[in-house]
Structures are given as C-alpha cells and as structure tokens.
C-alpha positions, 0 to 999 in steps of 0.5 A, a space after each residue: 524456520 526463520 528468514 532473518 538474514 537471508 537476503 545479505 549477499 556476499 561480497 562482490 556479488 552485485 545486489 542487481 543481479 538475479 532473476 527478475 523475470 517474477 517480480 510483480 508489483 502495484 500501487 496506491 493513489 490518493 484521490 486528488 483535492 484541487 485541480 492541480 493535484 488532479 493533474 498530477 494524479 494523472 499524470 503519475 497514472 500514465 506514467 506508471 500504467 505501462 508498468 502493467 501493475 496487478 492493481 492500484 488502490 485509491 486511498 479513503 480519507 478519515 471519517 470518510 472525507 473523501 469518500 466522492 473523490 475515492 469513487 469518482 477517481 475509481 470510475 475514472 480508472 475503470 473507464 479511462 485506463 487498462 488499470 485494475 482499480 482496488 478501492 479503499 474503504 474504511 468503518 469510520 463515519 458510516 452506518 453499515 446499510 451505507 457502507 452495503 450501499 457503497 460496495 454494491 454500487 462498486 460491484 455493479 461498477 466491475 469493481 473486483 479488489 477492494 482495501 478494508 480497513 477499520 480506519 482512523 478517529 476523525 479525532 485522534 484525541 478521541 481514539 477510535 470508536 465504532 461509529 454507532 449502526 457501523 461496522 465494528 472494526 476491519 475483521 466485521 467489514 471484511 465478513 461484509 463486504 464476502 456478504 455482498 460479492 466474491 470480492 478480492 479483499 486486502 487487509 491492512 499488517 503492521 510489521 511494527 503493530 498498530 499504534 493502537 495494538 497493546 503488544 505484537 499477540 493482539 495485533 497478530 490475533 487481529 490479523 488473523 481474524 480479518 483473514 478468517 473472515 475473508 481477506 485474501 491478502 494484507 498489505 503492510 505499513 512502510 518500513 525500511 530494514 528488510 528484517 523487520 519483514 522477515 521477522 513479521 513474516 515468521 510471527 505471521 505464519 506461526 499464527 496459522 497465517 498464510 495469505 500473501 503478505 506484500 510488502 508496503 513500500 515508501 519512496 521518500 519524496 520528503 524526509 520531514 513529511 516522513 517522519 510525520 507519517 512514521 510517528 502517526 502510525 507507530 513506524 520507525 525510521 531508521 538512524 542511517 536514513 537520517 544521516 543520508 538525507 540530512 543537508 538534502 532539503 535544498 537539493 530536490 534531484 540528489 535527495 531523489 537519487 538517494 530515495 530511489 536507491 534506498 527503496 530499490 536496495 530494499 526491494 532487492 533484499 526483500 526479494 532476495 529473501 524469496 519476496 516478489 510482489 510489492 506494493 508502492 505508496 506513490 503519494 501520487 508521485 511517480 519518478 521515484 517509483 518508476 525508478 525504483 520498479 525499472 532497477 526491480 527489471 520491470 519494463 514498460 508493456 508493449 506499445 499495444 498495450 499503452 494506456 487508453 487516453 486519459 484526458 478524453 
C-alpha cells in the first residue's frame, strides 16, 4: 500500500481543520559560539518550552568541534529547564574509549536520548574516513552507545539519500542497520514536498523498517543560507519556493510570514496523511517555529508548568 497523495484535501475544505489534539513535536539547538549566540540560544529556549516539546536535541560540530559547548549546553538544559535534553554525538575526531567516555559521563548526568551519527569529514574534500581506534560508522556507534546504558537513540534518514549513498538500496540498507543495532527512531534530513516523505516512508517499511520515522522540519529564516544547506547535504529545493521568496531579502517580517506558512502547510499535509510527531530545526531561532507549531494547535502548558528560571 502506498501514501503518495493522501493528505490533498478537497476544495473548500480548510487545510487548518481536524483534530490536533495528537500532534506532538521537538527541536533542535545548536550550541551557542559568542556571548551573544548564547543569548539568543536562550532566549529561543524560553521561548519554545512551554510548548512542552517531547525533547530537544543539541547539535555536534564536525570533527567534534563543539563538542564542550554541546555538553555545557546539555547540562544547562538538565539543570535550568523542565526540557528533555537529547545530545548529538558523532564518530568523527575520536577514539571509542573517548567516545565510551563521552556517553558514560551523559549517563551519569541523567541524560536519556541521545542523536547518533556517523558525522562529517572535517575535509569535505577528503570525504569521510573512520578516524583511526574510532567508531566505524553510525550503525557501529549506535551498538555502543546500547553497550553502555538503556539509552534512547534517534538515528539520522534521508528522504532524498545521503550525499555519500550510491543509490536509494544502500542508504535504506544503512538504515536498517543503524536500527538493527539499536536505535529507536530516525529522524530526516529537511525537505519540502510532503510526497517525498511518503515516498520514503513506503521505501522504508518495505525494508522491514518500523521505528518512527519523524519528519525534520526546516523554517526558512534565509533563503541563500538554505540553499547552501540543501546543496551540502543532497536536499532539493523546490522551483515554487524560489519563486515565493525571490525579492523577499529586504523584507525580514514578509518573508517570515511566508516561511511560517510554508512549514505550516507542510506540516498539515504530513499530518493529513496520518503523521504526528515532527521535528523543528530551530537554527536557534524561535518566531518561526513558534508559529508554526501554534497554527499545528500546540499551546503553551499551563502557568505551573513554565519554565524554571534560566538566567540564575
């Protein structure tokens, strides 16, 4: 059975209707490099907490670069806020004793989610390779990190392959092997046509797939930045989103409008087709996926339930 059109809707009846009362939602930090993309990092975090997301994940720079920042910034959400933090952690720039090291320490911290990926060449030129004693790729971290503690573990999916997959088999074949060794969930790269999830989606359970697949979803805060992300990692971007922000890059509040309603539409349709959990990449940014997850029906928790004070 396929899903390829099933969230089109008739005409006349309004995409914002329906029951929303299921919808649940998380999101993704990046850890902050100045003082002032520290502020709005927490910022966007008090923010989005009354949203009562079911985790947020903190991002790993290549080669490990950030990793302090990740930690530090894991800590502070474990300490400071009601959130459920999920850190990032990659194969990249490390042996797997200090890999080991890294997860024990998260264990011993209450850390219960964590994001394993196999990560990116700190030379892109290069392509990747195992960094020597380290693990060998995602699927290898994945059995790791079930070594050390009944962790969960969300995996990384590519609706339109990894750059470094030769054809759609082999990336599902990958897939499958991160979830055979333990992963729970896997979350996807961006995208912007609800069919190229479906699609996926049916590619995935015909592989004996049947983790949650969450959709990843992008806000567009710049569309030259995004199409620098797309060509990175093999995404595409669509001719009609072209066409709805070009003249937009002097016109910050329009072009937010029209990148809250782009996300939202595709939301809804994903939803439409029987989807209910998504995934914001916030870029730290938290208007536009506020927004967005309001127009899904998601509210604010009660006053008791507001975030613990952050700044102390």
């Amino acid at each position: 059975m396929t899903h390829h059109q099933p969230w089109i809707k008739p005409l006349g009846q309004p995409l914002f209707t329906g029951d929303l009362s299921a919808v649940d939602v998380s999101f993704e930090f990046f850890p902050p490099k100045t003082e002032k993309m520290e502020e709005r990092l927490w910022a966007a975090v008090k923010m989005l907490e009354p949203l009562a997301p079911r985790f947020v994940s903190v991002t790993y720079g290549a080669g490990g670069s950030t990793r302090e920042r990740t930690h530090k910034t894991v800590r502070r959400l474990l300490t400071d806020t009601n959130l459920k933090p999920a850190a990032h952690l990659t194969c990249v720039g490390a042996t797997r004793d200090e890999i080991d090291a890294i997860i024990q320490d998260y264990k011993e911290a209450g850390v219960k989610h964590i994001v394993a990926l196999r990560g990116d060449a700190p030379d892109p030129s290069t392509g990747y390779r195992a960094t020597p004693g380290g693990y060998e790729n995602a699927a290898d971290l994945v059995a790791g990190i079930r070594k050390i503690g009944d962790f969960e573990i969300s995996v990384a999916a590519y609706p339109e392959c990894h750059p470094d997959s030769p054809n759609l088999a082999a990336d599902l074949d990958n897939l499958k092997r991160k979830v055979d060794a333990g992963a729970t969930r896997a979350i996807t790269q961006f995208f912007f046509e609800p069919d190229q999830y479906f699609r996926y989606l049916d590619h995935v359970r015909s592989y004996g797939i049947d983790v949650e697949i969450t959709p990843g979803i992008l806000p567009v805060t710049n569309f030259e930045q995004l199409k620098r992300f797309a060509a990175s990692c093999g995404a595409s971007v669509p001719r009609w989103m072209a066409d709805l922000f070009e003249g937009l890059d002097d016109h910050p509040q329009t072009r937010s409008l029209v990148a809250a309603t782009v996300a939202s539409e595709l939301c809804r349709r994903l939803q439409a087709g029987g989807v209910n959990s998504f995934h914001f990449y916030t870029l730290n940014r938290d208007e536009l996926t506020y927004a967005t997850c309001h127009m899904l029906g998601i509210r604010p928790a009660r006053t008791a339930d507001l975030p613990k004070d952050i700044n102390r």
